[in-house]
N, C-alpha and C positions, 0 to 999 in steps of 0.2 A: 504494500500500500504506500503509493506517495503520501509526501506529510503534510500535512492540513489540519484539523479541526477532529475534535475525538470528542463524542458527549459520552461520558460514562454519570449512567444515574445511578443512586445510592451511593456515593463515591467518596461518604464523610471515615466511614468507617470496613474494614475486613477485606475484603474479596473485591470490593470496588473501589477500597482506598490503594491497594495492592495493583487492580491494573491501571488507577490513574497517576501513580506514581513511573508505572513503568512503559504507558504511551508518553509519557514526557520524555522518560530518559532515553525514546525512541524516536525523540522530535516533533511529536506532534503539540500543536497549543489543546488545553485539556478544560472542557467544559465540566466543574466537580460539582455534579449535583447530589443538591442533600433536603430533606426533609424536617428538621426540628432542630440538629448539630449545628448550630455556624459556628461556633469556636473547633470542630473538629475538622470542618471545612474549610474553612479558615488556615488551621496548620497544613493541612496536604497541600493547597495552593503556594502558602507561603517554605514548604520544602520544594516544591517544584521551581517556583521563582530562584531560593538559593541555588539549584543547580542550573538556570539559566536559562529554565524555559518558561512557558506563557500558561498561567492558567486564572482562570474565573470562576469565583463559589457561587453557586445561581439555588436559591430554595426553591423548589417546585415539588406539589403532591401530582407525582405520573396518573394519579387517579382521576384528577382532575385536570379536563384539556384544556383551559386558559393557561393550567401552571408551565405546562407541558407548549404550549406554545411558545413563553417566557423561556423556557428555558434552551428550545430552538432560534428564535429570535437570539440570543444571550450566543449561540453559535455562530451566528450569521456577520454578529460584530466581531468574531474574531478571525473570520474569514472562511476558507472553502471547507466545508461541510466533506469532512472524507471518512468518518466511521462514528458508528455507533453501538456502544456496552452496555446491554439491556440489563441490566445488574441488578437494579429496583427489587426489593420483595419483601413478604412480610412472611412472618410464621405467629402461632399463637400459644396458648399453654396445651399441653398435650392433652388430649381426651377421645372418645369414643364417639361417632357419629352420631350414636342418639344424645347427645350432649352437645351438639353443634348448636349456637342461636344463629338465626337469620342474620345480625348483624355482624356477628365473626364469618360466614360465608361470603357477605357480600363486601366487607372490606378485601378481606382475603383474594377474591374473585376482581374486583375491580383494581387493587396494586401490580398483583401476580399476573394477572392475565390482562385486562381491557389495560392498562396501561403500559406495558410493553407491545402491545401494539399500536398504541396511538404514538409511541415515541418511535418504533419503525416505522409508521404512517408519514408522519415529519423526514425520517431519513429519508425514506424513498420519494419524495415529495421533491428534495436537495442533490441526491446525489444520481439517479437513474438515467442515464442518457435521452429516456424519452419527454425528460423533463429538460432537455437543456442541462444536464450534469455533467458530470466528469466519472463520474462510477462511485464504488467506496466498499465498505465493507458493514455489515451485521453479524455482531454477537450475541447470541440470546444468550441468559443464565438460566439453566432447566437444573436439577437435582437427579442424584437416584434414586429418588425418592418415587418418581415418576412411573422406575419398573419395579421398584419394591413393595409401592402402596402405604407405607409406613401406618399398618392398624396398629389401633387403640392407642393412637398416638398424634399424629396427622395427615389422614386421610385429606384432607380438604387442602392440605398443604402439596400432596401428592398428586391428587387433581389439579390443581393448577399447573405444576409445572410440565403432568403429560400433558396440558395444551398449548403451554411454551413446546413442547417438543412438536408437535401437529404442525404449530402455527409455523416453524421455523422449516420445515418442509416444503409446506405452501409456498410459502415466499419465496424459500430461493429458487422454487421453479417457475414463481410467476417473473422474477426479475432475473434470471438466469440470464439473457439476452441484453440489459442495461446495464451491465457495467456491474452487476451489484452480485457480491456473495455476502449469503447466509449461514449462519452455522451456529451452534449452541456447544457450551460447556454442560458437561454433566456433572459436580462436585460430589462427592462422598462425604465422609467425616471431617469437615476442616475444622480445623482450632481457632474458632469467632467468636466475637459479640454475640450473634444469634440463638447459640443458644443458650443462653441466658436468660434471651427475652421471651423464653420459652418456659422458662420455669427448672430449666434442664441445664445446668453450667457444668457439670461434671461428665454430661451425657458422652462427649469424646471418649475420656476415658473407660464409663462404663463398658462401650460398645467398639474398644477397640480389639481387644479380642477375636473379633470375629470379622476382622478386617484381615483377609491374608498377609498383610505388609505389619500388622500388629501395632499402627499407631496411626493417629488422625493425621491429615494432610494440612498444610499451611497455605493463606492464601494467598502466599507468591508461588506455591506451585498451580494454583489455579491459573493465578493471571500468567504465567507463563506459555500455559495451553491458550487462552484468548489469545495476548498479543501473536501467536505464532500461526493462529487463524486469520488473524487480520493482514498478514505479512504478506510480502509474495513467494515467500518459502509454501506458502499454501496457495498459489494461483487456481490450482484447477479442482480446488476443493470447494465444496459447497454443497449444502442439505445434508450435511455431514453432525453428527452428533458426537462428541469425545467424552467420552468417561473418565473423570480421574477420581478416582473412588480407592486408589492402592490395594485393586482385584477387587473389590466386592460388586 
């Protein structure tokens, strides 16, 4: 990927602060979007700056498409629109579907899903040749949770990201022809914030066991796998899903 313009959403903290540190250190100017953190958004930009490149902390909720306009616009000032890290997502405290409320589904539904796609809507909108683009790249963040289902725990967290997985499909075949690849991460156990805000901060360790590699993943080894999707070391990759899960 030429260098341009990279929005990674969720980008305050984990997995998203990991690849927007490292589209920096790879040249591109780095749109750090965050949701409630600006002092943790705030630090990633101002590490990026210390090493000499360009980034902007833009608050926008991906659920809501004004935020999400704001935060493409917020790209547009920093010039050409050349990828985008669907990273955004939520999880909730772990429980059993008949314990679900309507309003943990439809946040859940609306962050995870309707909003990674309205923020690919914006990239393709930027980057597609049938738009007058120049091409670019799409990262979705899907989980394994997607082919494991994760019962009596989060099911509804699973579902979402099997349609991160669907949606990332679609796309790269609908824009396969513009310039544009699609492709998704699958992460496993990484060692994050999340879950915490799950009610589960120990859960790595409980559950590393049963991870072949015997230990949770870090999330520069995640962003590792994105930036090297987005690269041209992956040209002719696309609708492609990567597991890093260390076997599981």
């Amino acid at each position: 990927m030429s260098e341009g313009v990279v929005v990674v959403t969720g980008a305050s903290r984990g997995i998203g602060r990991a690849c927007a540190l490292m589209a920096a250190a790879r040249g591109h100017a780095v749109v750090v979007n965050y949701t409630a953190n600006q002092a943790a958004a705030d630090a990633v930009v101002a590490a990026i700056e210390a090493g000499g490149g360009k980034a902007v902390a833009v608050k926008g909720d991906v659920a809501l498409e004004p935020d999400v306009l704001a935060i493409f616009a917020a790209a547009d000032r920093l010039g050409r629109l050349a990828g985008l890290i669907n990273n955004a997502g939520v999880v909730d405290l772990k429980s059993r579907v008949d314990q679900f409320s309507f309003e943990r589904l439809t946040r859940m539904m609306a962050i995870n899903v309707v909003g990674s796609i309205l923020c690919a809507r914006e990239a393709v909108r930027r980057m597609s040749t049938a738009h007058g683009g120049q091409g670019g790249t799409i990262v979705n963040m899907s989980s394994v949770a997607a082919v494991l289902g994760s019962p009596n725990e989060f099911a509804d967290y699973a579902a979402s990201k099997g349609a991160i997985d669907s949606f990332t499909v679609g796309l790269a075949k609908e824009v396969a022809t513009e310039g544009i690849r699609v492709n998704a991460v699958r992460p496993g156990m990484i060692d994050t914030e999340i879950h915490a805000s799950a009610g589960v901060p120990d859960r790595v360790a409980r559950f590393q066991d049963v991870i072949p590699m015997k230990r949770g993943g870090t999330a520069d080894e995640v962003a590792q796998a994105v930036l090297w999707l987005m690269s041209e070391d992956a040209s002719y990759i696309t609708g492609t899903i990567i597991t890093v899960s260390g076997g599981r």
